[in-house]
MDAnalysis code that builds the backbone (N, CA, C; Angstrom):
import MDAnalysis as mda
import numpy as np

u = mda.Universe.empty(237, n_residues=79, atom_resindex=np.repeat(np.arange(79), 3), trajectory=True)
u.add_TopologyAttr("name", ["N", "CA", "C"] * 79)
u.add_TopologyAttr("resid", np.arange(1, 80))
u.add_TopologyAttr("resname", ["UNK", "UNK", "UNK", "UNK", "UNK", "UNK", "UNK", "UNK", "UNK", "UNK", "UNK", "UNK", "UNK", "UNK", "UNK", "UNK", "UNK", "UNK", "UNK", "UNK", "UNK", "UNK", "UNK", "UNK", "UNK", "UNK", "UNK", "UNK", "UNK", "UNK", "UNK", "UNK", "UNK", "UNK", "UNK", "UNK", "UNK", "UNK", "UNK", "UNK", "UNK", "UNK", "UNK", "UNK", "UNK", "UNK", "UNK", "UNK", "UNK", "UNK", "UNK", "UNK", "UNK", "UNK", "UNK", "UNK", "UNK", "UNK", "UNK", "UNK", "UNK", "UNK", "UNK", "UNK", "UNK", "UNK", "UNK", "UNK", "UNK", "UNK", "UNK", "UNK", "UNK", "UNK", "UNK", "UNK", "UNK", "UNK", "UNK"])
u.atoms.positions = np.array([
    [1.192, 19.861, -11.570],
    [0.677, 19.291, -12.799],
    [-0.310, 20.271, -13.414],
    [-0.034, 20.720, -14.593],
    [-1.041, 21.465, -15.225],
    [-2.220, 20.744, -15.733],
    [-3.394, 21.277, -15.855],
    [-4.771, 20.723, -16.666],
    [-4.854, 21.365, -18.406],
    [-4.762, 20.626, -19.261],
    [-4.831, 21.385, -20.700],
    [-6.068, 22.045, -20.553],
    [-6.417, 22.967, -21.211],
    [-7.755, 23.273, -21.580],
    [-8.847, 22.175, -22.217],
    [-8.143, 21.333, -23.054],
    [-9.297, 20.177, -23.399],
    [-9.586, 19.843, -22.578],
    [-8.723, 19.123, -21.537],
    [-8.942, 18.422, -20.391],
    [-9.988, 18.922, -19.314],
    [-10.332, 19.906, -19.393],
    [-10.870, 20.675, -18.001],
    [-12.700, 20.076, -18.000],
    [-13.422, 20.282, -19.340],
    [-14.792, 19.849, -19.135],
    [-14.429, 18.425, -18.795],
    [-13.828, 17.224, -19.359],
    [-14.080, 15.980, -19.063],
    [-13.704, 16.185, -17.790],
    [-12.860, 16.707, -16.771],
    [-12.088, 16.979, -15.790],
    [-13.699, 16.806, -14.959],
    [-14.085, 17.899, -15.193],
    [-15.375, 18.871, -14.643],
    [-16.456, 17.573, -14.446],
    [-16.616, 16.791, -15.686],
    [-18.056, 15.840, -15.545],
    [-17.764, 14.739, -14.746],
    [-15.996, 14.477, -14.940],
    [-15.685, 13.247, -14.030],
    [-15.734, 13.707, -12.376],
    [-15.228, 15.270, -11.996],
    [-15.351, 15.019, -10.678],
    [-16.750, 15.148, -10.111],
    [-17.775, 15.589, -11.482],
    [-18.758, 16.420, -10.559],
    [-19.988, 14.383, -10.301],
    [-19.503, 13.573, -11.437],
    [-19.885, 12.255, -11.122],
    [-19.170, 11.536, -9.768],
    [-18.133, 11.555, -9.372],
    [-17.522, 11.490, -8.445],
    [-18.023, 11.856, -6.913],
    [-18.953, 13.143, -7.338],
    [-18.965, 14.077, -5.937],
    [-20.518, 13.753, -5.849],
    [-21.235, 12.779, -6.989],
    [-22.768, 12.445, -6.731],
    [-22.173, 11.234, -6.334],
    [-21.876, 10.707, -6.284],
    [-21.887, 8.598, -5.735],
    [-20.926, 8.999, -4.647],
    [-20.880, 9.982, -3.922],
    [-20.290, 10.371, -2.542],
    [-21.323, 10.764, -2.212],
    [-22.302, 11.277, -2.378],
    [-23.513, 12.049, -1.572],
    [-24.677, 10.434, -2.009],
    [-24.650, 9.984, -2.908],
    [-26.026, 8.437, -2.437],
    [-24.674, 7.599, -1.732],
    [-23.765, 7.626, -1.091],
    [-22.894, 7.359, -0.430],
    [-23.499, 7.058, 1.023],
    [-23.460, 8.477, 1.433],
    [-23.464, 9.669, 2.484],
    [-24.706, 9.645, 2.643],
    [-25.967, 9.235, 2.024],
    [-27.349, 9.031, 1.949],
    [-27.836, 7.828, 2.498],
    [-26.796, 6.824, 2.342],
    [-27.220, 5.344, 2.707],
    [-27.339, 5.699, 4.310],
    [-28.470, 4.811, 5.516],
    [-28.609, 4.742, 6.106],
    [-27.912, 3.473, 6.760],
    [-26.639, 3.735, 7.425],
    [-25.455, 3.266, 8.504],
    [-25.750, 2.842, 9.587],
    [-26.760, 3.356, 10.507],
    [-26.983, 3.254, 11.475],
    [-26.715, 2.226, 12.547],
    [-27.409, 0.972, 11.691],
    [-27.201, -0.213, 12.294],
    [-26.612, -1.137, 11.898],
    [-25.359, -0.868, 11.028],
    [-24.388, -1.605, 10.142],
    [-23.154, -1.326, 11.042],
    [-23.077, -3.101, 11.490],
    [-21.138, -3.337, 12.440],
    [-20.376, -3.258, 10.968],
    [-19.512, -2.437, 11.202],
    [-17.702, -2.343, 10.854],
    [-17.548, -3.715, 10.596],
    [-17.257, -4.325, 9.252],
    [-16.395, -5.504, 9.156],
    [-15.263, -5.238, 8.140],
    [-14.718, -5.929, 8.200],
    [-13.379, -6.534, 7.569],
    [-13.213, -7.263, 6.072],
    [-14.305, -7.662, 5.954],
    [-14.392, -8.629, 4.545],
    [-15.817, -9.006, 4.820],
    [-16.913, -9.451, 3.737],
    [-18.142, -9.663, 3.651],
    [-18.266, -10.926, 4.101],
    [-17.249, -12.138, 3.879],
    [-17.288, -13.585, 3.868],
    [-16.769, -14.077, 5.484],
    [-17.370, -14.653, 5.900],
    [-16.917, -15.263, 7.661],
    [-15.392, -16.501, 7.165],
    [-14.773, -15.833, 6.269],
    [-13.531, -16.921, 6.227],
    [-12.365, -16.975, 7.073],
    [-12.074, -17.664, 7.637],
    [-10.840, -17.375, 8.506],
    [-9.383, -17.901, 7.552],
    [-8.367, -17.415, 7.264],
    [-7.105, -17.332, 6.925],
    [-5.840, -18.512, 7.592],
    [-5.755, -19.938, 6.780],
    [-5.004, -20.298, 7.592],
    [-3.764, -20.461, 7.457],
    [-2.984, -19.615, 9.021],
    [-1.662, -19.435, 9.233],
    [-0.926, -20.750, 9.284],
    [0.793, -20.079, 8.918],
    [1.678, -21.804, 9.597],
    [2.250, -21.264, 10.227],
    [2.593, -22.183, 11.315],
    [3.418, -21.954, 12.061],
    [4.706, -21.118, 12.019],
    [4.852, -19.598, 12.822],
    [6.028, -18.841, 13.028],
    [7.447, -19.277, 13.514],
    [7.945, -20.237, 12.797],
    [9.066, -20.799, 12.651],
    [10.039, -20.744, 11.567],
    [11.429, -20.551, 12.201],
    [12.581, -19.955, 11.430],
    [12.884, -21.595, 10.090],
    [12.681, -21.287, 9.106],
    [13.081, -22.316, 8.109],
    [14.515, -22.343, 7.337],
    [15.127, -21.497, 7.446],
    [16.331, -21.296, 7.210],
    [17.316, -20.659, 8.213],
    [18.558, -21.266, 7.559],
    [19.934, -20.869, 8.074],
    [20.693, -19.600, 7.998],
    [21.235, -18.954, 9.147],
    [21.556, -17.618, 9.140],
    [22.819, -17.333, 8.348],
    [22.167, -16.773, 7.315],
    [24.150, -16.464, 5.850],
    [24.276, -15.383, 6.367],
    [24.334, -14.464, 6.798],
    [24.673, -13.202, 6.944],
    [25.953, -12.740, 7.272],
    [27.152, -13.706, 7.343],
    [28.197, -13.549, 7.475],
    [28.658, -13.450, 5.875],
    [28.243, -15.065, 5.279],
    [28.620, -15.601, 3.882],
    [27.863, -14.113, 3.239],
    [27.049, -13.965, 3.173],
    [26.450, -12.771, 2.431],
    [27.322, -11.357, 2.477],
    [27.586, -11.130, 3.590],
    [28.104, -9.674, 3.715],
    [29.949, -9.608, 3.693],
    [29.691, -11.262, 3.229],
    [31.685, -11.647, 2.984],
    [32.129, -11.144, 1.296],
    [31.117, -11.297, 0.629],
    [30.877, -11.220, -0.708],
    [30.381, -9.683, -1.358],
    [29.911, -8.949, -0.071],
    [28.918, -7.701, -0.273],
    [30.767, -6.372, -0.521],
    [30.220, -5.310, -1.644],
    [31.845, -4.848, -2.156],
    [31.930, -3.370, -0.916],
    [30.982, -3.506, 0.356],
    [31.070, -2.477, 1.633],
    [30.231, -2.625, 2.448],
    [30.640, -2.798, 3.769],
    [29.574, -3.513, 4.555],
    [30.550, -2.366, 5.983],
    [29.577, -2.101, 6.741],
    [29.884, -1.525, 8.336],
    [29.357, -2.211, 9.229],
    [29.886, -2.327, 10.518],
    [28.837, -2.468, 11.428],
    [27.545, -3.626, 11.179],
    [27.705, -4.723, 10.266],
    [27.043, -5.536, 9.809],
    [25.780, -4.860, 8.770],
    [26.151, -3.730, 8.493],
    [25.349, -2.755, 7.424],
    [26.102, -3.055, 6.424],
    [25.068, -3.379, 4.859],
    [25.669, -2.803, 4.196],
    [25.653, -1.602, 3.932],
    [27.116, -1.001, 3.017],
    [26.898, 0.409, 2.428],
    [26.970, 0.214, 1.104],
    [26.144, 1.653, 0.893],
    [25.573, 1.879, -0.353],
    [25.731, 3.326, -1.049],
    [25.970, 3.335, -2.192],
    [26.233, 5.102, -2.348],
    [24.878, 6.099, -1.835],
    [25.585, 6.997, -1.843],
    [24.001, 8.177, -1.387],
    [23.442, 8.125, -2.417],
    [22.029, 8.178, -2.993],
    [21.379, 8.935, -3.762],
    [20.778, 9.715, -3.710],
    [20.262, 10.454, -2.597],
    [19.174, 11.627, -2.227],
    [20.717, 12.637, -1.354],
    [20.477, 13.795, -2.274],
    [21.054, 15.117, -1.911],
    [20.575, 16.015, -0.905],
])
């Protein structure tokens, strides 16, 4: 990707703002701060890991216009 020449000072002020709020970053005192996950003590509630549907994969791949080996096929696109 090229940079135009206009582009290069705004380029310049945005990274050099960038590379100060990485250093009062890098300034904050860590020391005694645990690693969390999210700020809020919420826990996430799961349902139950149970199958809710019926296996088509026959009906599906009866209808599919190339199928192998219970694969479908598909043309190549990457050379």
């Amino acid at each position: 990707m090229r940079v135009d020449e206009e582009q290069v000072s705004a380029l310049e002020k945005d990274l050099g703002n960038i590379l100060d709020l990485v250093d009062q970053l890098a300034a904050a005192d860590t020391a005694n701060v645990e690693p969390l996950a999210h700020p809020l003590d919420a826990v996430q509630r799961l349902r139950a890991d149970e199958v809710t549907e019926t296996d088509q994969r026959e009906a599906f791949q009866a209808i599919a216009p190339a199928t192998e080996n219970g694969l479908y096929l598909v043309p190549r696109v990457i050379e």
